[in-house]
Backbone bond lengths (Angstrom), bond angles and torsions (degrees), N, CA, C in turn:
res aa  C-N    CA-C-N  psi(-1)  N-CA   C-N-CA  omega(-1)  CA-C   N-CA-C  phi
1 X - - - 1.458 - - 1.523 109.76 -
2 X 1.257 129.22 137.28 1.147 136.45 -172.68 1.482 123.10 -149.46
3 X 1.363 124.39 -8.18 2.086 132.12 171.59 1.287 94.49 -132.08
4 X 1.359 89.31 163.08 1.774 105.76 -178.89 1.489 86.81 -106.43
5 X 1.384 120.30 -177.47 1.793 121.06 153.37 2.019 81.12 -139.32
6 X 1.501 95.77 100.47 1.497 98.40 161.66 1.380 123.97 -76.15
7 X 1.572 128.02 119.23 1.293 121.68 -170.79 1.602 110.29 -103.83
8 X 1.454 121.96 154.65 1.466 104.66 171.49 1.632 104.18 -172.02
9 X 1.761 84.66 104.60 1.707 103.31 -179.37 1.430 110.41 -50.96
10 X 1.111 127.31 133.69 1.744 133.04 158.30 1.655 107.61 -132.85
11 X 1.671 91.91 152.95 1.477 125.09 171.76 1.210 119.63 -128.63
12 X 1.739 135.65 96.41 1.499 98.68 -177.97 1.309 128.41 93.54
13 X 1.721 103.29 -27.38 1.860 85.30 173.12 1.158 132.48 -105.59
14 X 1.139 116.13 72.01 1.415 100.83 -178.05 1.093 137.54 -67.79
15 X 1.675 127.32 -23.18 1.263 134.27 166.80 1.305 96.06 -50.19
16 X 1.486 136.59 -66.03 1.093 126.76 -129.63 1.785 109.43 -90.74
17 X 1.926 99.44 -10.31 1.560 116.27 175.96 1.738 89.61 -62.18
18 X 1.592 129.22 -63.46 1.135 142.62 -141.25 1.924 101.37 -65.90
19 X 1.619 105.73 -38.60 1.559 87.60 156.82 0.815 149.92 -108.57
20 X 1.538 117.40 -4.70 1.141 138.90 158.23 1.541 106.06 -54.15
21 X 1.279 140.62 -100.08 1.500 159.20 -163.78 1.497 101.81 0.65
22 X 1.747 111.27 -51.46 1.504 108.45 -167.47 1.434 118.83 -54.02
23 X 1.421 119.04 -42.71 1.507 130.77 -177.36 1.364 108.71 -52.01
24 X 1.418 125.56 -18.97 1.320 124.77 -156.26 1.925 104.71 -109.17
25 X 1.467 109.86 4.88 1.427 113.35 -157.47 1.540 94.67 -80.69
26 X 1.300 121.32 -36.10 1.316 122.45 158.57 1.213 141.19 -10.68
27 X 1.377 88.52 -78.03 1.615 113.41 179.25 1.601 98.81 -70.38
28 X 1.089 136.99 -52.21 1.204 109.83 161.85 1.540 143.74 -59.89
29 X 1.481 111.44 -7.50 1.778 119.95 -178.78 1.675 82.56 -81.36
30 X 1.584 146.15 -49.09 1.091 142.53 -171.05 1.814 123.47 -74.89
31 X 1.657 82.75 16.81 1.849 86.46 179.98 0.688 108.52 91.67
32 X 1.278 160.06 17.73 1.567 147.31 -156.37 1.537 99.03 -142.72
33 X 1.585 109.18 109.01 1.352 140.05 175.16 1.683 117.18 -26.24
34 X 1.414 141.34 108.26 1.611 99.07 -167.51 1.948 71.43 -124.34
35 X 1.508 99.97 149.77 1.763 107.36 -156.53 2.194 80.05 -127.05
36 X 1.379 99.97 131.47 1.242 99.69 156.40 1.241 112.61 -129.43
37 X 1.549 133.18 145.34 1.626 132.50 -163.03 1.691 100.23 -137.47
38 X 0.654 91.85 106.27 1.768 120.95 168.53 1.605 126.81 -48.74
39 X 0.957 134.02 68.08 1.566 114.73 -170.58 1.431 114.04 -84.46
40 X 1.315 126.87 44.48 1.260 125.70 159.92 1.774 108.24 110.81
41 X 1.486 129.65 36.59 1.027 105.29 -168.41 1.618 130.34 -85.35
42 X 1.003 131.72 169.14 1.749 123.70 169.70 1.222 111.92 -125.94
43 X 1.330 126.52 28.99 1.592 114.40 117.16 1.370 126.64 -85.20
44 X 0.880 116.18 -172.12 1.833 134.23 -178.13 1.693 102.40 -79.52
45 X 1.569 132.89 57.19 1.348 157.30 -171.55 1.636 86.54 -77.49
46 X 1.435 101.97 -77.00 1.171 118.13 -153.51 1.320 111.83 -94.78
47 X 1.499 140.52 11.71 1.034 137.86 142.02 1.702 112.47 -75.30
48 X 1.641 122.02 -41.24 1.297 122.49 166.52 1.762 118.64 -43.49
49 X 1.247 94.48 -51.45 2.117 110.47 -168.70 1.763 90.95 -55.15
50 X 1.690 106.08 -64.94 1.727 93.18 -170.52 1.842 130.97 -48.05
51 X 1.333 80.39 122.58 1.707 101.48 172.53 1.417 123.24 102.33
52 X 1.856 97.52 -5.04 1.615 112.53 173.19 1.563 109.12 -109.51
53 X 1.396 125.59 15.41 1.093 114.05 178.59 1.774 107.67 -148.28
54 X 1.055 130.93 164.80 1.522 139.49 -147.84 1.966 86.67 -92.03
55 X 1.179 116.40 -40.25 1.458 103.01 175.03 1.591 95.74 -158.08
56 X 1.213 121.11 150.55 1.553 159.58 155.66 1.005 135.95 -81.65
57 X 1.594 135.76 65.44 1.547 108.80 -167.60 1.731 96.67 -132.19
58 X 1.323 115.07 171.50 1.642 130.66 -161.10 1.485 97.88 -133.61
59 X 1.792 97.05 134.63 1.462 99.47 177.79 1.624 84.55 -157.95
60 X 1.676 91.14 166.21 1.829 97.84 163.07 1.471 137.53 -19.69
61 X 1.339 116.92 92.45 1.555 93.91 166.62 1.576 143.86 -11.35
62 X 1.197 118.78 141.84 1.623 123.89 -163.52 1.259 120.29 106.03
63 X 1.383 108.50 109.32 1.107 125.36 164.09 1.565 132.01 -20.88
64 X 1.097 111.51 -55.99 1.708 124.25 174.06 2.049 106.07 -67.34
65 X 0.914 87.42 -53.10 1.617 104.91 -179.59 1.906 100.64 -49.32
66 X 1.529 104.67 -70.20 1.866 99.45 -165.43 0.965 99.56 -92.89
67 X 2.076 132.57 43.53 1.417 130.08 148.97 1.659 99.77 -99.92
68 X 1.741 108.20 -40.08 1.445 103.64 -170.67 1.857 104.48 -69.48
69 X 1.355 127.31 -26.10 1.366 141.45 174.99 1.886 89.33 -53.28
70 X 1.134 113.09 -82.86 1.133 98.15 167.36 1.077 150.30 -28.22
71 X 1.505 128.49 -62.48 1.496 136.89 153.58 1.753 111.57 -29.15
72 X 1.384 115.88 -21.45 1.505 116.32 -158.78 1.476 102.28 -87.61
73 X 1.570 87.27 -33.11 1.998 93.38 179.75 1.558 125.12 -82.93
74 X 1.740 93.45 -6.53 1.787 106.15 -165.00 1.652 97.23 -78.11
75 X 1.766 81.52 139.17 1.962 97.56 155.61 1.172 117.33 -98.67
76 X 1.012 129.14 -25.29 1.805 122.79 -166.04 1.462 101.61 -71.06
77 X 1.647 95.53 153.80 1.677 114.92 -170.55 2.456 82.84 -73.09
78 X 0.622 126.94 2.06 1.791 113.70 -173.26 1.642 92.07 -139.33
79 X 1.356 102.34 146.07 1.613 107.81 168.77 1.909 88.84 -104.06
80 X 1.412 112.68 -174.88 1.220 138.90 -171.11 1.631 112.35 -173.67
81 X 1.106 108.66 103.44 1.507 107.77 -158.14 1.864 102.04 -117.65
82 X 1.736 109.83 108.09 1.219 108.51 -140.46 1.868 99.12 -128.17
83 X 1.048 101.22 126.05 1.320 108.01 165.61 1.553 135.19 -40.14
84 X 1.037 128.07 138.08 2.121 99.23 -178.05 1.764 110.87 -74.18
85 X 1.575 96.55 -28.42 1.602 101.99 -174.41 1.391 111.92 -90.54
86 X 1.484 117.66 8.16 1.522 108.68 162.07 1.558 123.06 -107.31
87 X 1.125 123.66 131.50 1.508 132.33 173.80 1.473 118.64 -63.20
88 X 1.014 135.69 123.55 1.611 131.50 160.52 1.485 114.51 -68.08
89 X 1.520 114.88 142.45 1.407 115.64 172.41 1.263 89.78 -72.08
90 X 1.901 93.74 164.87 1.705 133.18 173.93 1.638 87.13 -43.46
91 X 1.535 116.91 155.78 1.026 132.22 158.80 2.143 128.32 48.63
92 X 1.533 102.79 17.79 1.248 128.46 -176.69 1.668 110.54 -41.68
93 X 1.696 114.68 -37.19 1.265 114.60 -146.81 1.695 85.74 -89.95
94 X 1.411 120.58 -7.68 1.443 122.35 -167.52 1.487 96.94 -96.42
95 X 0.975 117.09 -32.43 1.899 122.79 -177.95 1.277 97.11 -78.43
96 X 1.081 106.25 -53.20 1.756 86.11 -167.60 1.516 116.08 -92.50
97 X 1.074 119.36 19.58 1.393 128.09 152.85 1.611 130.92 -85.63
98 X 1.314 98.64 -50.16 1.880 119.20 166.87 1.569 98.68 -70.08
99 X 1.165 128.36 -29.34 1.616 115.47 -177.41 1.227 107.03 -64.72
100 X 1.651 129.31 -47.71 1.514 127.32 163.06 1.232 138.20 -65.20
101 X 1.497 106.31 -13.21 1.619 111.21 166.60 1.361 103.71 -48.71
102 X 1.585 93.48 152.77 1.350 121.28 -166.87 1.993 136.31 63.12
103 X 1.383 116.70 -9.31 1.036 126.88 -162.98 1.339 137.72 70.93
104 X 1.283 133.97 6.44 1.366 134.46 171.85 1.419 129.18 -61.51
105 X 1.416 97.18 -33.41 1.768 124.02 155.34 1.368 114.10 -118.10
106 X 1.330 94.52 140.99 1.736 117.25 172.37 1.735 105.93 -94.89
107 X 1.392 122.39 -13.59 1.270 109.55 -174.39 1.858 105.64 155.35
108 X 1.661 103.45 157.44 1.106 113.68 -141.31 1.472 94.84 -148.79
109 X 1.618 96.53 -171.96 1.730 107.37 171.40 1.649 83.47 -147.36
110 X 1.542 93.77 -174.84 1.893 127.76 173.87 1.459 95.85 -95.32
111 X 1.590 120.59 162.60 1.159 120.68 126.60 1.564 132.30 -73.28
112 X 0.991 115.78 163.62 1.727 126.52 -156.77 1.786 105.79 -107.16
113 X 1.083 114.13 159.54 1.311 130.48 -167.94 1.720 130.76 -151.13
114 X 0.951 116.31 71.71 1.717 104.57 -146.75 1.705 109.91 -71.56
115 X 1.224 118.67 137.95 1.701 114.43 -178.99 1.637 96.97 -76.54
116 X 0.921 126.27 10.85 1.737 94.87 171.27 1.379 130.10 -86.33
117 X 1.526 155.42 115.78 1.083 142.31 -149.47 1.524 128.13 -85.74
118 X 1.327 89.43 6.89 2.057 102.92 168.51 1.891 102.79 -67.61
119 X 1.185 105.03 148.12 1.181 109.27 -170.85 1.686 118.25 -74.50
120 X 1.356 93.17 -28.38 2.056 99.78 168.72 1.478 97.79 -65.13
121 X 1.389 140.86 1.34 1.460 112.29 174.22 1.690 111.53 -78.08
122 X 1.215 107.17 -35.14 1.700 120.83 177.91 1.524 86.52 -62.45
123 X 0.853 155.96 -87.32 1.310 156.66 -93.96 2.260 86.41 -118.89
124 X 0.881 118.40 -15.36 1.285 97.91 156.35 1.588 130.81 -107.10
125 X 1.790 97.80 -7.01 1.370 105.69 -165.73 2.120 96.03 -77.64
126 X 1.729 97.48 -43.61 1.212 115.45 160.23 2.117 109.90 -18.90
127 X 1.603 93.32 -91.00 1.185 90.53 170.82 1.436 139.18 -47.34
128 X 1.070 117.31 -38.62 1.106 117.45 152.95 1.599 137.70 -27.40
129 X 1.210 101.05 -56.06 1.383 123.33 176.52 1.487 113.94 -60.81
130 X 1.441 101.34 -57.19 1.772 114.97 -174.45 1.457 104.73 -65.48
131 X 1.172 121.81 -33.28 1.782 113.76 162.39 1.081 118.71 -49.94
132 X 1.836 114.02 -55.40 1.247 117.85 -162.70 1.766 98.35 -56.15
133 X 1.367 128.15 -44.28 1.303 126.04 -146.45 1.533 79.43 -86.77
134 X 0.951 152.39 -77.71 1.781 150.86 -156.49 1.825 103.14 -58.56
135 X 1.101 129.03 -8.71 1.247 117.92 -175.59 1.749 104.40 -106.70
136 X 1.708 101.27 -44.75 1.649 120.86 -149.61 1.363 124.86 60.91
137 X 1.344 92.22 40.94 1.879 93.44 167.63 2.092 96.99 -132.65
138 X 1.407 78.42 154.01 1.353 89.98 -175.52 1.366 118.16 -110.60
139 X 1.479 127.34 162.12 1.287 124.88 -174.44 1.991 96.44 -98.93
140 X 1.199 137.21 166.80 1.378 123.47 139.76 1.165 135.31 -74.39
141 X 1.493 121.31 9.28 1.651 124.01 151.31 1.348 109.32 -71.29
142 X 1.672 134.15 -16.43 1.267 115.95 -175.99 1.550 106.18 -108.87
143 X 1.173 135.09 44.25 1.404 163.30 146.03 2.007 88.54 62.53
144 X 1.221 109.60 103.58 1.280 125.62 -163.29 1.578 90.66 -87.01
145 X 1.394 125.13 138.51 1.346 135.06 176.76 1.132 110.18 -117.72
146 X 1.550 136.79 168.96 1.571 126.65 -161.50 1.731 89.32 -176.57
147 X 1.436 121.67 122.86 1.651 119.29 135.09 1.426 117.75 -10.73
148 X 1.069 144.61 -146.00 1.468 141.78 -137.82 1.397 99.32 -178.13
149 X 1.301 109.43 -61.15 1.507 118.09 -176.57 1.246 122.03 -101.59
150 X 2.120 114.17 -17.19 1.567 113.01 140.23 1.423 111.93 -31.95
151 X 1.760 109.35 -69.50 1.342 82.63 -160.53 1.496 117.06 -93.01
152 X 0.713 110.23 39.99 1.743 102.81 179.76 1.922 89.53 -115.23
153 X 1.147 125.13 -12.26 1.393 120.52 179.64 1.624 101.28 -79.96
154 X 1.448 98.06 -50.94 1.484 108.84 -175.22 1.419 129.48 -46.17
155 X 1.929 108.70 -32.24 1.613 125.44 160.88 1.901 93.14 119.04
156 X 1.268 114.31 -3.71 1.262 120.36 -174.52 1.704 141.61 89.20
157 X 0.799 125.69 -116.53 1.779 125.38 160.52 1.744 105.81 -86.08
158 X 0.715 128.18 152.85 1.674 127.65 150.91 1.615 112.81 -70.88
159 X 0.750 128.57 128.76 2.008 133.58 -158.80 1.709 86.10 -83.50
160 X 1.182 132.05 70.31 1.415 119.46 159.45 1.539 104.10 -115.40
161 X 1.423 107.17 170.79 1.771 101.87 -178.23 1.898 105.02 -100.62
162 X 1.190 109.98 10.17 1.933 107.56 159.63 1.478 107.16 -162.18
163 X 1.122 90.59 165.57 1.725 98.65 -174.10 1.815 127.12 77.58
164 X 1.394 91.38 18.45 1.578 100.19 -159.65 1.661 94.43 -69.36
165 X 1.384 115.83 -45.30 1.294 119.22 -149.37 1.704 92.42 -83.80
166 X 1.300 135.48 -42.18 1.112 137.38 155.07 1.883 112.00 -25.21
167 X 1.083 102.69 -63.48 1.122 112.67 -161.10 1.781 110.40 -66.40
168 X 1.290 120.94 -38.13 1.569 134.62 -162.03 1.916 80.12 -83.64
169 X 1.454 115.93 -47.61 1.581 108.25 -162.92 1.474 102.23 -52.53
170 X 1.232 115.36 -37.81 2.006 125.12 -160.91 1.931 92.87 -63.40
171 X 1.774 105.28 -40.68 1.536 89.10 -178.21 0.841 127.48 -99.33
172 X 1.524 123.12 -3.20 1.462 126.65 143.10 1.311 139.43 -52.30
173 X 1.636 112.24 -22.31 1.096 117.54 -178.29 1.540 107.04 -95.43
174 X 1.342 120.69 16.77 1.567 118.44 167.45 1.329 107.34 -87.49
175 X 1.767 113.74 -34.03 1.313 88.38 175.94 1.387 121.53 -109.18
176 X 1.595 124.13 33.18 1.132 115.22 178.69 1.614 93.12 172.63
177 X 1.223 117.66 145.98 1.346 117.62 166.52 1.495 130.92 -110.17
178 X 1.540 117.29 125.18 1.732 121.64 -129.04 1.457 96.95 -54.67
179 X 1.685 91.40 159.42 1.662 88.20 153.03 1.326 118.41 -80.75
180 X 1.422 125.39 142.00 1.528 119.29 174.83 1.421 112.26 -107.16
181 X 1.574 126.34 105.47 1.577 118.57 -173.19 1.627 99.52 -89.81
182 X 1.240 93.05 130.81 1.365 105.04 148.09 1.585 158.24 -44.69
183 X 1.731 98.56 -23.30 1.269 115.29 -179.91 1.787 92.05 -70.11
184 X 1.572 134.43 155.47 1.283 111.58 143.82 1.158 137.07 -120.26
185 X 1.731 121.12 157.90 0.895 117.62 156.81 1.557 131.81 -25.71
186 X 1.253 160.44 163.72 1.726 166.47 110.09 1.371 108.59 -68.91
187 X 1.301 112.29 110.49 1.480 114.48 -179.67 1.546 101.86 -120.88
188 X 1.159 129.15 148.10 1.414 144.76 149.23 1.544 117.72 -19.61
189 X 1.367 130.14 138.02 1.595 118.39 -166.99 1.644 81.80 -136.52
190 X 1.531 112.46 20.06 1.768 107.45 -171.71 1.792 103.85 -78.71
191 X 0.941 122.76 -19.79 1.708 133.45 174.00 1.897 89.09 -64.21
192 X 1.032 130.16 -48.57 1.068 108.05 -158.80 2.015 117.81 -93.78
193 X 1.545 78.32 -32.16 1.686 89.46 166.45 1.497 112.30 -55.71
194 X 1.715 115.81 -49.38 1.224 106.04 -161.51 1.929 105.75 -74.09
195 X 1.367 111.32 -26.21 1.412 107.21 171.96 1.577 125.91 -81.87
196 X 1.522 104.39 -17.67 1.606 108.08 -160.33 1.568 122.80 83.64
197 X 1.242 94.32 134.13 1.786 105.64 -159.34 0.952 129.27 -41.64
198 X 1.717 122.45 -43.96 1.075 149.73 153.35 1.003 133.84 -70.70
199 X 1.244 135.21 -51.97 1.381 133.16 142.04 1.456 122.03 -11.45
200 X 1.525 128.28 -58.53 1.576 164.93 155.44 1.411 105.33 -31.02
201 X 1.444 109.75 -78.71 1.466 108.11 165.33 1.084 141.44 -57.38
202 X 1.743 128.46 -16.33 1.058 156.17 176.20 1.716 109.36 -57.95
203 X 1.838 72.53 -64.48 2.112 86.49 -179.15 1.872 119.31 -62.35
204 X 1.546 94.60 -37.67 1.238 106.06 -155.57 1.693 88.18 -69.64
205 X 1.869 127.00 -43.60 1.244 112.73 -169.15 2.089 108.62 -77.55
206 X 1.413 124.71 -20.23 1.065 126.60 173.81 1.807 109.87 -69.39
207 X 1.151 121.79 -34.31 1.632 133.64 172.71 1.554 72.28 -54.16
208 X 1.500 119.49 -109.28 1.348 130.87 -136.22 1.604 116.05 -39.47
209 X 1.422 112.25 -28.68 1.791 121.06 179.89 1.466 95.53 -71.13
210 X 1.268 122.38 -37.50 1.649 116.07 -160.55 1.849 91.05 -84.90
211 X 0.988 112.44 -30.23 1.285 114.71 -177.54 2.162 117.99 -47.69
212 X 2.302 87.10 -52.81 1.038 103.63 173.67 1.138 114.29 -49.49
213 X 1.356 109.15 -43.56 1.960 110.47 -148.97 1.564 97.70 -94.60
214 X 1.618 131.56 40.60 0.988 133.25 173.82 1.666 126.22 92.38
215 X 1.255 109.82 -26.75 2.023 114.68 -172.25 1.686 103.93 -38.52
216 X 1.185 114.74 144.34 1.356 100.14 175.72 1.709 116.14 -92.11
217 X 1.080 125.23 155.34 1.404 133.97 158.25 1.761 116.55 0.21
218 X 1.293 100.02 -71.51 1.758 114.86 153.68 1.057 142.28 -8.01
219 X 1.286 89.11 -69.25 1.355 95.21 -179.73 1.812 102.22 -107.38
220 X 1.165 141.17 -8.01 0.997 126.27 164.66 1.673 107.85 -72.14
221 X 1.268 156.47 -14.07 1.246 161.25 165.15 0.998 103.70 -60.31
222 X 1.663 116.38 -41.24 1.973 124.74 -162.96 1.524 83.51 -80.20
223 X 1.062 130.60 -24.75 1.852 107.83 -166.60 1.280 93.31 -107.88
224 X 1.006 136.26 -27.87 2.200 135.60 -175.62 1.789 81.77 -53.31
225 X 1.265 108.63 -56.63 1.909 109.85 -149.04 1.508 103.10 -98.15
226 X 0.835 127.60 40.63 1.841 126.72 -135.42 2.012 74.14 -115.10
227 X 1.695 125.06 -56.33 1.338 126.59 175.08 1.181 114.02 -126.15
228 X 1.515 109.89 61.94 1.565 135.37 168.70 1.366 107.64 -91.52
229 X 0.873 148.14 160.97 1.453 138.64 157.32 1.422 118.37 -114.71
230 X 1.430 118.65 150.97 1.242 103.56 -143.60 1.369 130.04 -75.53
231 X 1.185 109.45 -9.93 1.548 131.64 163.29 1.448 115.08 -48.50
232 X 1.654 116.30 -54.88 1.068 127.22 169.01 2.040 121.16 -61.49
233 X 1.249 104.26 -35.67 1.661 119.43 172.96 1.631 102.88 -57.26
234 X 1.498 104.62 -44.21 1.566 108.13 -168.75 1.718 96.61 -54.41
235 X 1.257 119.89 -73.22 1.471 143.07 168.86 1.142 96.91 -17.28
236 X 1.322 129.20 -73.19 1.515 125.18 -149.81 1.401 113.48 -103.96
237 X 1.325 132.51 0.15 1.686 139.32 153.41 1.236 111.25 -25.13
C-alpha cells in the first residue's frame, strides 16, 4: 500500500473549504488523492474546492451517499473518509498506511480532539475515544480509514442519512478490530457550541440508545434535525 484517496463530503461550507483545503496540499504534492464530493451546495462550495483538490465531483445530498460517490472515483490502495471541520495530524498519510502493513487490520480511525476551549471538550473528546477503543466502532469525527477493496467488497456505506459510520464500524469489526492511532485528529466543537454542551450530549447519547434498541436511521435524522435550524440542517446533511 502506498496513496491514501482522502474523501470529504461537503454542503455549504465554504468558509470552512477556504481554510481548511490548504493543510491538505501536502498530502496531495506526496501522491495522495484528496477527493471532495459536493451534495448540492448554493454557496460558492464548489467554486472554492476547484483547483485545490485532485478531483471534484457533485451528487445527492447525504453524507453516506457523497462518501460512497467518492470511494467510486478513489485510486489509493486506503480510503480516509474525512470531515471538512476536522484537521489531520502532521504526517497522517504515513500512520495510516504503516498501521495496515502486514494485514492484521483492514482499517481503523484517529483519536479525536475537540478545538473548543471549555474544559468539557477534553473530557468528552476523552470519552469519546475510550468507547471507540472498548466497543471498535468509530464515530466520523475520528476520520475512519478502510482498505480499498475491504470496502468495495463490503458494498460501501449503507445510504441512510445517520448512523452510517456506526453502522459500516459494526461490519468492519467482524473482520478485524480497528486500528486506533493515537496521534489526533482536531475536529470542530461548533455542533456543540451552537446547541450547548449538554444539550449535545444528551441528544447525541439518546440517538445512539434508540439506535441500539432498533429505531431506524429515519427516523433518528427526523429527531437529530427535528430543532436544527435550517442553516444548520444545510451544514450538517
Amino acid at each position: 500500500m502506498s496513496k491514501l484517496s482522502i474523501i470529504i463530503p461537503v454542503l455549504n461550507e465554504a468558509d470552512v473549504l477556504r481554510r481548511q483545503l490548504p493543510a491538505l496540499q501536502a498530502l496531495s504534492r506526496d501522491g495522495h488523492q484528496v477527493i471532495v464530493v459536493d451534495g448540492g451546495s448554493t454557496d460558492n462550495s464548489v467554486e472554492v474546492v476547484r483547483g485545490q483538490v485532485d478531483d471534484c465531483l457533485q451528487c445527492a445530498p447525504g453524507r453516506a451517499r457523497q462518501m460512497n460517490a467518492g470511494a467510486a472515483r478513489a485510486t489509493g490502495d486506503v480510503l480516509l473518509f474525512l470531515h471538512i471541520d476536522t484537521m489531520l495530524p502532521d504526517r497522517a498519510a504515513d500512520l495510516v498506511l504503516a498501521a495496515l502493513v502486514g494485514g492484521a487490520h483492514c482499517w481503523g480511525r484517529f483519536d479525536v480532539r475537540l478545538d473548543g476551549q471549555h474544559p468539557a471538550f477534553r473530557v468528552i473528546a476523552a470519552a469519546m475515544n475510550l468507547r471507540s477503543r472498548v466497543t471498535a466502532v468509530a464515530t466520523g469525527d475520528q476520520a475512519i480509514f478502510v482498505r480499498r477493496e475491504v470496502f468495495e467488497r463490503m458494498g460501501g456505506y449503507a445510504d441512510v442519512p445517520l448512523m452510517e459510520d456506526v453502522m459500516i464500524s459494526k461490519t468492519l469489526r467482524r473482520l478485524s478490530r480497528p486500528v486506533c492511532l493515537r496521534p489526533p485528529v482536531v475536529s470542530s466543537s461548533r455542533r456543540w457550541q451552537q446547541h450547548g454542551i449538554l444539550a449535545t450530549i444528551w441528544l447525541m447519547w439518546r440517538l445512539r440508545l434508540a439506535f441500539f434498541l432498533g429505531a431506524s436511521p429515519a427516523a433518528l435524522h427526523r429527531q437529530y434535525y427535528r430543532d436544527r435550524s435550517p442553516a444548520v440542517q444545510d451544514r450538517e446533511s
